[in-house]
Predicted model as a PDB file, atoms N, CA, C, CB and O in Angstrom, pLDDT in the B-factor column:
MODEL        1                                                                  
ATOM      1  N   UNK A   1      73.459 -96.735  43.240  1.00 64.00           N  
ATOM      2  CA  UNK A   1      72.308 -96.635  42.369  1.00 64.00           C  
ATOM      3  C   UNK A   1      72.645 -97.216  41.005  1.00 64.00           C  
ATOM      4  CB  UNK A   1      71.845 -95.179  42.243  1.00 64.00           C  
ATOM      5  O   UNK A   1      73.642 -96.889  40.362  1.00 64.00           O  
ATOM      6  N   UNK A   2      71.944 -97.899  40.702  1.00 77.00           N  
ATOM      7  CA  UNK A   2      71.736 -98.580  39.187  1.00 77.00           C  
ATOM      8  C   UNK A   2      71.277 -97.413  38.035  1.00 77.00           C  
ATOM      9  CB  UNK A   2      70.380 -99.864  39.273  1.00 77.00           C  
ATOM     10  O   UNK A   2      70.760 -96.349  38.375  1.00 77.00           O  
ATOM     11  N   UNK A   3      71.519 -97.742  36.760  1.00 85.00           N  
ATOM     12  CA  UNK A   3      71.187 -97.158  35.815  1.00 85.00           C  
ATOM     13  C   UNK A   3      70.245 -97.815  35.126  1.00 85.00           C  
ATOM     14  CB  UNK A   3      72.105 -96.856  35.204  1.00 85.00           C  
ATOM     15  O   UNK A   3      70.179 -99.044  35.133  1.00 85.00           O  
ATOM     16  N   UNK A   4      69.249 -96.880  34.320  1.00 89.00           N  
ATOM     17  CA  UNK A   4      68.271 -97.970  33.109  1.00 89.00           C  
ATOM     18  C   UNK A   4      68.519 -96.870  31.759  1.00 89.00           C  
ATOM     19  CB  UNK A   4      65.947 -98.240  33.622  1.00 89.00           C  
ATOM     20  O   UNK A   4      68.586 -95.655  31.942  1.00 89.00           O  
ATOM     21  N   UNK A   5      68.609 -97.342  30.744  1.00 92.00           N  
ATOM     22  CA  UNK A   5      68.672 -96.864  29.606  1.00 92.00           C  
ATOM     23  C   UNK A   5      67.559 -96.824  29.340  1.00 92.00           C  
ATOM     24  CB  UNK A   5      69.357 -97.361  28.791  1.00 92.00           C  
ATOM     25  O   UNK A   5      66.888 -97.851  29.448  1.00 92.00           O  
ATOM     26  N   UNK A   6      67.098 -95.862  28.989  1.00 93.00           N  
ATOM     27  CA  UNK A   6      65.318 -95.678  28.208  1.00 93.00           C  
ATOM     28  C   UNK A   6      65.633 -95.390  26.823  1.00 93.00           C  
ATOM     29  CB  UNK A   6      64.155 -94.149  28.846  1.00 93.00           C  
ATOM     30  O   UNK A   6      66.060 -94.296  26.451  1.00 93.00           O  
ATOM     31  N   UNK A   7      65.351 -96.692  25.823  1.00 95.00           N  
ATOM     32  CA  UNK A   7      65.924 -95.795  24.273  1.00 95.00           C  
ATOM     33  C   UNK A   7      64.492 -96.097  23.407  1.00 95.00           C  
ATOM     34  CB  UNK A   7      67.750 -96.705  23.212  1.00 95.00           C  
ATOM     35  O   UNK A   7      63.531 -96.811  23.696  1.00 95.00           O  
ATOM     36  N   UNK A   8      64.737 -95.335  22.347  1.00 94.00           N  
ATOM     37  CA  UNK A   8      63.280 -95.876  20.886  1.00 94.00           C  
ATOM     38  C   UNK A   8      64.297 -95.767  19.621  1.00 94.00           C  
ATOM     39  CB  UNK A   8      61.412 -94.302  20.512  1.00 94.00           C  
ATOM     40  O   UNK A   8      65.036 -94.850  19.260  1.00 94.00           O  
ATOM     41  N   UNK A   9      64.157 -96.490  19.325  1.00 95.00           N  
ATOM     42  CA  UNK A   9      64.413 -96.509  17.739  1.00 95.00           C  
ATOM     43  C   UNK A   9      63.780 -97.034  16.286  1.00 95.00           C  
ATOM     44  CB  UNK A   9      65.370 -97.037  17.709  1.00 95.00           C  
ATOM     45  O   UNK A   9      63.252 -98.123  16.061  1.00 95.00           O  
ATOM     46  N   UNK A  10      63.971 -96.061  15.488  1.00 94.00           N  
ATOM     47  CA  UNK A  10      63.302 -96.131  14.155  1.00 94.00           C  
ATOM     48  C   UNK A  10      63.324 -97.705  13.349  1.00 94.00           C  
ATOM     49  CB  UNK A  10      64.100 -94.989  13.219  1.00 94.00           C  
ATOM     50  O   UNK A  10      64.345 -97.898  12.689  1.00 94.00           O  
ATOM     51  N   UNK A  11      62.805 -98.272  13.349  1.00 90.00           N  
ATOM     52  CA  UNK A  11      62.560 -99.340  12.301  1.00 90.00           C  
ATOM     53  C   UNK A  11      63.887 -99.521  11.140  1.00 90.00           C  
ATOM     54  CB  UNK A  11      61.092 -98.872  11.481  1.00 90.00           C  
ATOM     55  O   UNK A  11      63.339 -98.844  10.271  1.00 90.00           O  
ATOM     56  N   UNK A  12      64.570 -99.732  10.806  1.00 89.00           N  
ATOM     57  CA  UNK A  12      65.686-100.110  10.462  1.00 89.00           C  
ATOM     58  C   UNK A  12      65.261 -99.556   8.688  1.00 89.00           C  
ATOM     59  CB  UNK A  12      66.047-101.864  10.960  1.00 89.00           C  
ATOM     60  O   UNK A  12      64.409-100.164   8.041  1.00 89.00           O  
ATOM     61  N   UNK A  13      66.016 -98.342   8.120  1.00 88.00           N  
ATOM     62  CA  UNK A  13      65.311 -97.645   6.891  1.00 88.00           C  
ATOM     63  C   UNK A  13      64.791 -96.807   7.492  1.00 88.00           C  
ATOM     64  CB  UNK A  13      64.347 -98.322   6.001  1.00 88.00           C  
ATOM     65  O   UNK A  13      65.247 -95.794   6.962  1.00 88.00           O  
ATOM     66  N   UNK A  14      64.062 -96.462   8.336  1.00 93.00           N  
ATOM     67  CA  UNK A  14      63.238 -95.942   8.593  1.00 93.00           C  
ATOM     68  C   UNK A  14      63.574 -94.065   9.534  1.00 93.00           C  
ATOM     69  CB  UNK A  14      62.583 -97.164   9.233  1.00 93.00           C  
ATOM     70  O   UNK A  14      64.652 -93.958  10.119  1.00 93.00           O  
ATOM     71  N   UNK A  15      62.913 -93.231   9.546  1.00 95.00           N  
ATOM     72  CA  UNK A  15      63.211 -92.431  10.966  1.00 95.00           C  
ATOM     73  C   UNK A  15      61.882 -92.322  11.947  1.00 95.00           C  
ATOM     74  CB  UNK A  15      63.732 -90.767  10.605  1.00 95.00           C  
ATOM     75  O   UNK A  15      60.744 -92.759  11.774  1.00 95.00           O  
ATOM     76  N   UNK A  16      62.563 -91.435  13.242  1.00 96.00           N  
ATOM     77  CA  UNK A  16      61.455 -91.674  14.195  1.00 96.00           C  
ATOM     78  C   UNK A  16      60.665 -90.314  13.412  1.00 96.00           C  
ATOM     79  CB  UNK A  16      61.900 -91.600  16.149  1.00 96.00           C  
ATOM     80  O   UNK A  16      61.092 -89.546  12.550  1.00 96.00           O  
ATOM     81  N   UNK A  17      59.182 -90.394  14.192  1.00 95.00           N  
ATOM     82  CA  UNK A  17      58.003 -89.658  13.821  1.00 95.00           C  
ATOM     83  C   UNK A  17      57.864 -88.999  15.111  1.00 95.00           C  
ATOM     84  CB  UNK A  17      56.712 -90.513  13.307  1.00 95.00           C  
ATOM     85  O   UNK A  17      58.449 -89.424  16.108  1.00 95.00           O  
ATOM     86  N   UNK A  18      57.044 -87.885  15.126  1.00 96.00           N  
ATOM     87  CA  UNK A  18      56.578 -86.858  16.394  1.00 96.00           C  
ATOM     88  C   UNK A  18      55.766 -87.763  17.062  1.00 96.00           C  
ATOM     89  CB  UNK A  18      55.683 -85.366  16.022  1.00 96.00           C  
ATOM     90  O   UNK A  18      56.026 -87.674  18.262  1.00 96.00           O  
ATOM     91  N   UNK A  19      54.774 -88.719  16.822  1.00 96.00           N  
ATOM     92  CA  UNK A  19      54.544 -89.739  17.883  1.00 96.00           C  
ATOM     93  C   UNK A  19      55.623 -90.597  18.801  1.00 96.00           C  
ATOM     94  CB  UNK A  19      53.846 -90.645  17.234  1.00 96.00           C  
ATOM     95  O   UNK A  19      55.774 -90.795  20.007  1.00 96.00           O  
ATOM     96  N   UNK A  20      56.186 -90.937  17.771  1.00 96.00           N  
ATOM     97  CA  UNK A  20      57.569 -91.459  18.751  1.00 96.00           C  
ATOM     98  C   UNK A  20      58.474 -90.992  19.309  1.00 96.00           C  
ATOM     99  CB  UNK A  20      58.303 -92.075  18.354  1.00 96.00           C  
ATOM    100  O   UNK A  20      59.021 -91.593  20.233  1.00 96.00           O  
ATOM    101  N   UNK A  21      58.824 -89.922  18.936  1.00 96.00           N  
ATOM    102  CA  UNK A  21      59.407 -88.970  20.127  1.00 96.00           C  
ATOM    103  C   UNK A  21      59.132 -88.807  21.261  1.00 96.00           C  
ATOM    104  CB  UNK A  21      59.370 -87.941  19.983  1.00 96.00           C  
ATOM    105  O   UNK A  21      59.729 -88.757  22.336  1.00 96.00           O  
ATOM    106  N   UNK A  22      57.497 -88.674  20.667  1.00 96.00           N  
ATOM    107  CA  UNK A  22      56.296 -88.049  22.645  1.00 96.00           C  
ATOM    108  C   UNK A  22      56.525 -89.786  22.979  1.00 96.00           C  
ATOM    109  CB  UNK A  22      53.365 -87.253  22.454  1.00 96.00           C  
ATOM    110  O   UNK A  22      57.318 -90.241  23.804  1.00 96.00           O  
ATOM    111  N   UNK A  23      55.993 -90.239  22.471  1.00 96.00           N  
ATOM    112  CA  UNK A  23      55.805 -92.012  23.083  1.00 96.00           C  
ATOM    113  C   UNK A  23      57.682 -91.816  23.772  1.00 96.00           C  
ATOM    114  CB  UNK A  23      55.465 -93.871  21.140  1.00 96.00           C  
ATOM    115  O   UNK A  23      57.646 -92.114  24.965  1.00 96.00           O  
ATOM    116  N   UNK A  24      58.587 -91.575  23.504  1.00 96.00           N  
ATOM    117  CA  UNK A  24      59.995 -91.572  24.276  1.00 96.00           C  
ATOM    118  C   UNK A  24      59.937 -90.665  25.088  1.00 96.00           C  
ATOM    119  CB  UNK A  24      61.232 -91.368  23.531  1.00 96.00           C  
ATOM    120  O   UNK A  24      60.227 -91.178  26.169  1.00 96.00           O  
ATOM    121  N   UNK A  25      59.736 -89.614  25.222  1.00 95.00           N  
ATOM    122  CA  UNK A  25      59.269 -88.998  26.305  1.00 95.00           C  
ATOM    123  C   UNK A  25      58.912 -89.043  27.530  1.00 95.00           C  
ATOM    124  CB  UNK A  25      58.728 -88.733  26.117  1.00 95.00           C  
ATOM    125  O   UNK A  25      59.526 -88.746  28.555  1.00 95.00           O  
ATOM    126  N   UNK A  26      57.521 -89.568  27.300  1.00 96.00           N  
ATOM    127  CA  UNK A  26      56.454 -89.898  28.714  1.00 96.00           C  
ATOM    128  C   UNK A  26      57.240 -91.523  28.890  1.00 96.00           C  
ATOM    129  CB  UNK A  26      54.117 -89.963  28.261  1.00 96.00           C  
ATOM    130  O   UNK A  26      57.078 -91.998  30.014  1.00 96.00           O  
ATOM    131  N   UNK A  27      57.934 -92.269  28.055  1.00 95.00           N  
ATOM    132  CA  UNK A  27      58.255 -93.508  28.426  1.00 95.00           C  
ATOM    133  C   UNK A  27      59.956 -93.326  29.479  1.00 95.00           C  
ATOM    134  CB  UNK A  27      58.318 -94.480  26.805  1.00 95.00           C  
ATOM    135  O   UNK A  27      60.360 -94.254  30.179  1.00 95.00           O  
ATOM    136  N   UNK A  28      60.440 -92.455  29.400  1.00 94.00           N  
ATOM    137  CA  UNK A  28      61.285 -91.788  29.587  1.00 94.00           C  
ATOM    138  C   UNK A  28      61.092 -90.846  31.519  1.00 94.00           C  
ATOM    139  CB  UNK A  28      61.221 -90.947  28.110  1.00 94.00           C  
ATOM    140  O   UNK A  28      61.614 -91.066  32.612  1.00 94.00           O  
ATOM    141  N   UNK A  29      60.119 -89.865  31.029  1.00 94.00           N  
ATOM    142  CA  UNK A  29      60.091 -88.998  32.613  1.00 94.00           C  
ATOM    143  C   UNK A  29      58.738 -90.507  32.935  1.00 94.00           C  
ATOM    144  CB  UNK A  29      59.251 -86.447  32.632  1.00 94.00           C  
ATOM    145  O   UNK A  29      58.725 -90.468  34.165  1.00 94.00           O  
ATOM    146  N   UNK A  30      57.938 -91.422  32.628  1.00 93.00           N  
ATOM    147  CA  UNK A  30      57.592 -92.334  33.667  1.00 93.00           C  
ATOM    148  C   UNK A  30      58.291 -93.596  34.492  1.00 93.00           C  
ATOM    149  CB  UNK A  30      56.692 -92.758  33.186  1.00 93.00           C  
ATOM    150  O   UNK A  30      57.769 -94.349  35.314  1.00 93.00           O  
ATOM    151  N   UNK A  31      59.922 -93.559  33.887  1.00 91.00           N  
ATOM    152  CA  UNK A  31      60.944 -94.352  34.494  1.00 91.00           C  
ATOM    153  C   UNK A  31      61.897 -93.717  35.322  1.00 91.00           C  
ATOM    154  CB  UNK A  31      61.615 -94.990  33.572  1.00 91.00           C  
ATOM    155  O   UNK A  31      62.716 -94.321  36.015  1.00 91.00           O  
ATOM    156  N   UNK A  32      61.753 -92.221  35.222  1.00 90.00           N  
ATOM    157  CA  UNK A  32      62.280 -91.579  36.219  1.00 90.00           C  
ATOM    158  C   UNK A  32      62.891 -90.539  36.011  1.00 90.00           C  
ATOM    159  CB  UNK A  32      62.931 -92.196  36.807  1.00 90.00           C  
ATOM    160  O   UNK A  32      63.115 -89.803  36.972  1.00 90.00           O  
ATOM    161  N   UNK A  33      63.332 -90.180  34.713  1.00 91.00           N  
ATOM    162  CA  UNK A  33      63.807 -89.090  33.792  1.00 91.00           C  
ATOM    163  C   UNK A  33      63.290 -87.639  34.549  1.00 91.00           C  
ATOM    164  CB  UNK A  33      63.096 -89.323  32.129  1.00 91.00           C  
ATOM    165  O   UNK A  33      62.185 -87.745  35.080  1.00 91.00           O  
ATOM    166  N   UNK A  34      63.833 -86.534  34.646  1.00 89.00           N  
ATOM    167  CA  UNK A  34      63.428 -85.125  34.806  1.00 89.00           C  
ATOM    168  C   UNK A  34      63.799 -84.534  33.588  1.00 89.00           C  
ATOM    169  CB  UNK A  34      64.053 -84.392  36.000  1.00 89.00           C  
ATOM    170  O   UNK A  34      64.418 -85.071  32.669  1.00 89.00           O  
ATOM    171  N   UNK A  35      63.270 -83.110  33.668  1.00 89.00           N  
ATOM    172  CA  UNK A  35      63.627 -82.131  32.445  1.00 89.00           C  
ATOM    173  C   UNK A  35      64.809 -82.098  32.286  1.00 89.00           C  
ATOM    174  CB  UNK A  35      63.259 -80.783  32.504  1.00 89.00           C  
ATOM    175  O   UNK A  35      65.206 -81.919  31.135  1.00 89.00           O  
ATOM    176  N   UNK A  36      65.653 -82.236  33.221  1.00 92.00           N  
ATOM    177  CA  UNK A  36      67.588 -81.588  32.926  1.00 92.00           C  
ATOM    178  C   UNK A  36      68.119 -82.872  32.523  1.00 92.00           C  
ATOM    179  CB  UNK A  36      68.773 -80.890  34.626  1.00 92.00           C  
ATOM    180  O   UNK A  36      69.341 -82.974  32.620  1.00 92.00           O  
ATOM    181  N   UNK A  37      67.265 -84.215  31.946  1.00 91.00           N  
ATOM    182  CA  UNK A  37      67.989 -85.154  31.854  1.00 91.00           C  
ATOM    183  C   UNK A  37      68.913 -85.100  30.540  1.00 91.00           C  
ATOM    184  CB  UNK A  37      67.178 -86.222  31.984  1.00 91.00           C  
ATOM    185  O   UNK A  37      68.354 -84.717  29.512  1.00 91.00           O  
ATOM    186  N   UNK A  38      70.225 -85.433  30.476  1.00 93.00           N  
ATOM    187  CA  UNK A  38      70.430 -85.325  28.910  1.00 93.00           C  
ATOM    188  C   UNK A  38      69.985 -86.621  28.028  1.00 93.00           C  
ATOM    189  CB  UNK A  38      72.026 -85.073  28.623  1.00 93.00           C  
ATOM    190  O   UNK A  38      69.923 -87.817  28.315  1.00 93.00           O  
ATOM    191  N   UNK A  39      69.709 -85.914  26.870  1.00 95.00           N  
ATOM    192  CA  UNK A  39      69.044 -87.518  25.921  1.00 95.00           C  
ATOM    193  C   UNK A  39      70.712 -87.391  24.685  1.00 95.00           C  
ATOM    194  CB  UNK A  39      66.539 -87.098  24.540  1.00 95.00           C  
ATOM    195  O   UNK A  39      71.639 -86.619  24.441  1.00 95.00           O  
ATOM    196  N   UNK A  40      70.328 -88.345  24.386  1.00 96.00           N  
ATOM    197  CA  UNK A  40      71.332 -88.606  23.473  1.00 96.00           C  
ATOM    198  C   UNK A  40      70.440 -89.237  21.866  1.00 96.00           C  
ATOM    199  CB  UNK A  40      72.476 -89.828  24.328  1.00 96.00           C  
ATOM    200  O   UNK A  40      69.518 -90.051  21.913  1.00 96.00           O  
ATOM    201  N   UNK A  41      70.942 -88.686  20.679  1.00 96.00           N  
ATOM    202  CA  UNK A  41      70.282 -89.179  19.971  1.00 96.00           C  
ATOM    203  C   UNK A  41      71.576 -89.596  18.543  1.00 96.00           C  
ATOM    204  CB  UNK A  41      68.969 -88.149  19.808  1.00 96.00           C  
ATOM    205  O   UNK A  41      72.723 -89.150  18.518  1.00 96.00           O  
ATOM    206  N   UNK A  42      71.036 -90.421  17.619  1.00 95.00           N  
ATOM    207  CA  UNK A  42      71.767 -90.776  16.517  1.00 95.00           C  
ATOM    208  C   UNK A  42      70.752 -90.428  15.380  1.00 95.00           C  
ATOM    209  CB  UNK A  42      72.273 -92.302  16.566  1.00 95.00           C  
ATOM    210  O   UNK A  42      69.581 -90.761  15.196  1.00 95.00           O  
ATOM    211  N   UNK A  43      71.695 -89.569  14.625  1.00 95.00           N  
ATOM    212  CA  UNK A  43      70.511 -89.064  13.412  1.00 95.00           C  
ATOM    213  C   UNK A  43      71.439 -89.749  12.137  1.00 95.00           C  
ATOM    214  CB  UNK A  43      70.195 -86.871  13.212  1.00 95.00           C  
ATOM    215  O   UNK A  43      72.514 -90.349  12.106  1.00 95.00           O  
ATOM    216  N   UNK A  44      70.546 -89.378  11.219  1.00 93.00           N  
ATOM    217  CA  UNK A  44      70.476 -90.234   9.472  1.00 93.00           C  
ATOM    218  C   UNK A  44      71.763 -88.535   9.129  1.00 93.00           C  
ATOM    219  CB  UNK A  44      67.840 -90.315   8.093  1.00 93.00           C  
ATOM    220  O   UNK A  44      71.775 -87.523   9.831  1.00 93.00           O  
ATOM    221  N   UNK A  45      72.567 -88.772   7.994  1.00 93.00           N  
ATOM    222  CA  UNK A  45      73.470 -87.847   7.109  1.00 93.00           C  
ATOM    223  C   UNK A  45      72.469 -87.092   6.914  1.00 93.00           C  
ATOM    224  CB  UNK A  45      74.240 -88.349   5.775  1.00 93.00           C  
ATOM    225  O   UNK A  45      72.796 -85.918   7.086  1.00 93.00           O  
ATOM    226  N   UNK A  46      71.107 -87.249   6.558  1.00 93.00           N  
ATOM    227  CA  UNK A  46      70.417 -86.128   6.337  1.00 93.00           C  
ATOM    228  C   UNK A  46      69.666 -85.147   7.501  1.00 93.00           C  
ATOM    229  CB  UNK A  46      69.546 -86.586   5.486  1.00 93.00           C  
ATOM    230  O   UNK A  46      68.958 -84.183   7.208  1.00 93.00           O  
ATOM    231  N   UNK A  47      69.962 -85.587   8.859  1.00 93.00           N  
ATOM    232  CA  UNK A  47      70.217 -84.988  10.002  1.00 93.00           C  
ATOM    233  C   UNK A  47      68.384 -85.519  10.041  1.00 93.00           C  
ATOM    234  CB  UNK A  47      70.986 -83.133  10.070  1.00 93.00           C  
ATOM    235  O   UNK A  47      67.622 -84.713  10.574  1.00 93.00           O  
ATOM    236  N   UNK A  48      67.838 -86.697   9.540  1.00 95.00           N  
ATOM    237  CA  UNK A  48      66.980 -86.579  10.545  1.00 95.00           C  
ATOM    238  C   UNK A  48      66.831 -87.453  11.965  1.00 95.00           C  
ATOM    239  CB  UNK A  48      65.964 -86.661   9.901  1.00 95.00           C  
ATOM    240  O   UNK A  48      67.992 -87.727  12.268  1.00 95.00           O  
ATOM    241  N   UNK A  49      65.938 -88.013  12.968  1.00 96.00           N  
ATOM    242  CA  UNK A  49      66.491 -88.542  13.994  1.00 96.00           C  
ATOM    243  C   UNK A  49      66.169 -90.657  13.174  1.00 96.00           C  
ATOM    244  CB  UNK A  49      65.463 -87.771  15.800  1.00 96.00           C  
ATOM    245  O   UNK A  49      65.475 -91.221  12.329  1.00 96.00           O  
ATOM    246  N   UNK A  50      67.410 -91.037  14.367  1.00 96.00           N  
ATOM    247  CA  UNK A  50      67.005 -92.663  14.159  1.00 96.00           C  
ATOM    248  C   UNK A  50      67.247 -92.905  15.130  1.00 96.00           C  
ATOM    249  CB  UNK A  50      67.593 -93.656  13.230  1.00 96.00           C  
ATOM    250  O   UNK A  50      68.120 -93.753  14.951  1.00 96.00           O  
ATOM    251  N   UNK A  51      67.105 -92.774  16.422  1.00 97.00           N  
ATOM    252  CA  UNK A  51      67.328 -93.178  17.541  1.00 97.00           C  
ATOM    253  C   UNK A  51      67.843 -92.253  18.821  1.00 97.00           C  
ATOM    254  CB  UNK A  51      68.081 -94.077  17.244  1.00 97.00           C  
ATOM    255  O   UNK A  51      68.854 -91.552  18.787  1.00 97.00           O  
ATOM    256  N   UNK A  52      66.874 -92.400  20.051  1.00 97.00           N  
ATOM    257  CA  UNK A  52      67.138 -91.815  20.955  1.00 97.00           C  
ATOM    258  C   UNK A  52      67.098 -93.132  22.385  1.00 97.00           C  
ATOM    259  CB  UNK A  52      66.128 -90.531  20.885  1.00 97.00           C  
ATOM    260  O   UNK A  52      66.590 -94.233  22.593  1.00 97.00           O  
ATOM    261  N   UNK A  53      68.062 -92.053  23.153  1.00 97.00           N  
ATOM    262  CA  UNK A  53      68.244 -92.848  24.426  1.00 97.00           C  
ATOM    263  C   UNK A  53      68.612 -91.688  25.638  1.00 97.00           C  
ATOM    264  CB  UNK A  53      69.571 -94.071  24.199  1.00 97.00           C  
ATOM    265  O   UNK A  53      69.351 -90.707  25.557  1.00 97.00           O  
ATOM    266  N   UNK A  54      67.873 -92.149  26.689  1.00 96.00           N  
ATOM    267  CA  UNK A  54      68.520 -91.552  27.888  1.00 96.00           C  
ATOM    268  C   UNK A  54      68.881 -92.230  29.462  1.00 96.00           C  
ATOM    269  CB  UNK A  54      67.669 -90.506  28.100  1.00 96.00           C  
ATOM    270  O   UNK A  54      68.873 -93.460  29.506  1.00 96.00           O  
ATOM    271  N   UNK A  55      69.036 -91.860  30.095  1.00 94.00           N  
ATOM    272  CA  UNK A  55      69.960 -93.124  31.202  1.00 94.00           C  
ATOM    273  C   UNK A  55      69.233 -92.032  32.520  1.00 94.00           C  
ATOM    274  CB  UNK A  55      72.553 -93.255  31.066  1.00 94.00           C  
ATOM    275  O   UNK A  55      69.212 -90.816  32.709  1.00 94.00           O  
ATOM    276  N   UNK A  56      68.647 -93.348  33.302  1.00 92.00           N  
ATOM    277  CA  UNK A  56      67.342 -92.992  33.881  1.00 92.00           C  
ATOM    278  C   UNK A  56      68.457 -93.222  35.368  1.00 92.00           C  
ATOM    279  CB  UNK A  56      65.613 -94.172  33.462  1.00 92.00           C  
ATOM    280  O   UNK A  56      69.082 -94.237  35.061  1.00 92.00           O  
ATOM    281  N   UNK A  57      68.854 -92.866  36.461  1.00 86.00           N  
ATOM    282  CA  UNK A  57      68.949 -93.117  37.802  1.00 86.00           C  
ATOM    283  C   UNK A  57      67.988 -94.229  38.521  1.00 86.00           C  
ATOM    284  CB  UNK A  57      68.758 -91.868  38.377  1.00 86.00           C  
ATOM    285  O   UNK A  57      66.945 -93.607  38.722  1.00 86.00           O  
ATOM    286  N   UNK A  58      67.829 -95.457  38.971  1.00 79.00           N  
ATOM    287  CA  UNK A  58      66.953 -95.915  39.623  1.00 79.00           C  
ATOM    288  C   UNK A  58      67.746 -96.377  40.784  1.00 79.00           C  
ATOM    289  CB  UNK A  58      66.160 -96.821  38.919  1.00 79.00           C  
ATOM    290  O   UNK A  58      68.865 -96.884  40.860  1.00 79.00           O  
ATOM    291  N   UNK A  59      66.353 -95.881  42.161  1.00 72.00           N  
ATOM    292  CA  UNK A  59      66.582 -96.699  43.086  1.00 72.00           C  
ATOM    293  C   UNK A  59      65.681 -97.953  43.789  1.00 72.00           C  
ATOM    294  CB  UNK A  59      66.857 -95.906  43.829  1.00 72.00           C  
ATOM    295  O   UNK A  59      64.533 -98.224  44.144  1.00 72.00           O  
ATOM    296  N   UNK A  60      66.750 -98.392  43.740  1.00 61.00           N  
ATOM    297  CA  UNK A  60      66.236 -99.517  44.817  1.00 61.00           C  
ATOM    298  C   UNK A  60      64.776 -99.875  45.954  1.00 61.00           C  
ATOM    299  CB  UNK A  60      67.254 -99.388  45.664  1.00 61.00           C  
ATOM    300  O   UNK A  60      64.808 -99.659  47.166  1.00 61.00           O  
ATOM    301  N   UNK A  61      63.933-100.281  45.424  1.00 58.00           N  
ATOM    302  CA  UNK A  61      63.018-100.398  47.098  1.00 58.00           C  
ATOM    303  C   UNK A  61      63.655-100.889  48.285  1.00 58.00           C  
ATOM    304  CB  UNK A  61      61.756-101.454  47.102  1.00 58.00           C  
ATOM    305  O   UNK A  61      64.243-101.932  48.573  1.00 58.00           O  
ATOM    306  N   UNK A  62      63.310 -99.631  49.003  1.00 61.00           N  
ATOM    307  CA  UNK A  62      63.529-100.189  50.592  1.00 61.00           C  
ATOM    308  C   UNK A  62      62.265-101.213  51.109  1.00 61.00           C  
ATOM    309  CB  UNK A  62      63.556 -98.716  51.757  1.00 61.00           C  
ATOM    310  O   UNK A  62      61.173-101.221  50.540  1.00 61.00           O  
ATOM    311  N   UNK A  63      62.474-101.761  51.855  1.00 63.00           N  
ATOM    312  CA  UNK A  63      61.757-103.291  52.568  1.00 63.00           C  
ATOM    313  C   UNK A  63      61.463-102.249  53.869  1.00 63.00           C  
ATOM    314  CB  UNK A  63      63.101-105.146  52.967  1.00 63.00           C  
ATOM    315  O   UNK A  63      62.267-101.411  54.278  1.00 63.00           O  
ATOM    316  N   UNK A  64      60.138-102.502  54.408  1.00 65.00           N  
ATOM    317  CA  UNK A  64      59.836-102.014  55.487  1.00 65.00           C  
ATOM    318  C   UNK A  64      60.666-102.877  56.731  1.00 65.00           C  
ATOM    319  CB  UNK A  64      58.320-102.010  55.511  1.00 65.00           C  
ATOM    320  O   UNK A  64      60.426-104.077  56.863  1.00 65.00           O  
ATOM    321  N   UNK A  65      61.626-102.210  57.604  1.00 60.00           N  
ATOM    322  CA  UNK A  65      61.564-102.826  58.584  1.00 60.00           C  
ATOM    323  C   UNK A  65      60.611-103.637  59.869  1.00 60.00           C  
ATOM    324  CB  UNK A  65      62.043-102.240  58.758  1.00 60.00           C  
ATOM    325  O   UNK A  65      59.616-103.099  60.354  1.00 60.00           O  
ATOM    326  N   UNK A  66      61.143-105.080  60.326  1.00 60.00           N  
ATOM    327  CA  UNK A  66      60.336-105.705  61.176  1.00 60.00           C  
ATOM    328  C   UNK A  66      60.290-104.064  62.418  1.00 60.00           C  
ATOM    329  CB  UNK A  66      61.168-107.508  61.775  1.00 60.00           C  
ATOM    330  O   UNK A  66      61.128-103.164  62.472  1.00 60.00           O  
ATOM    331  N   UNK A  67      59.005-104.218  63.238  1.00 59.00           N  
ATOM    332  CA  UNK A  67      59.380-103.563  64.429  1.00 59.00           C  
ATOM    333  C   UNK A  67      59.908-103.927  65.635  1.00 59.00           C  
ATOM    334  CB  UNK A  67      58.595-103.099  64.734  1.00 59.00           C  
ATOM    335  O   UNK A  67      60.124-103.074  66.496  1.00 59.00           O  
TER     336      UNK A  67                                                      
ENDMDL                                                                          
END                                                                             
């Protein structure tokens, strides 16, 4: 199984907002993410967030066999 990184990050200066969190979220459990996934994040000295990422499991499509 392959991996996909699902990340968002803040605009460079900038931190993320409660929209962008949820927007990482649903962008996140719609690539394959569950609740127990761990996220990983990088915050500013002043502990607020600038970036999140989490590492999604993907599999492969199976091809229907000829009969």
């Amino acid at each position: 199984m392959a991996k996909k990184k699902v990340e968002h990050a803040a605009t460079r200066g900038q931190h993320l907002t409660l929209d962008e969190v949820a927007a990482f979220v649903q962008d996140a459990m719609r690539s394959g993410a569950d609740g127990s996934a761990v996220v990983n994040a990088t915050v500013s000295f002043g502990g607020k967030l600038q970036k999140l990422s989490v590492d999604v499991e993907t599999v492969a499509a199976v091809k229907d066999a000829a009969p």
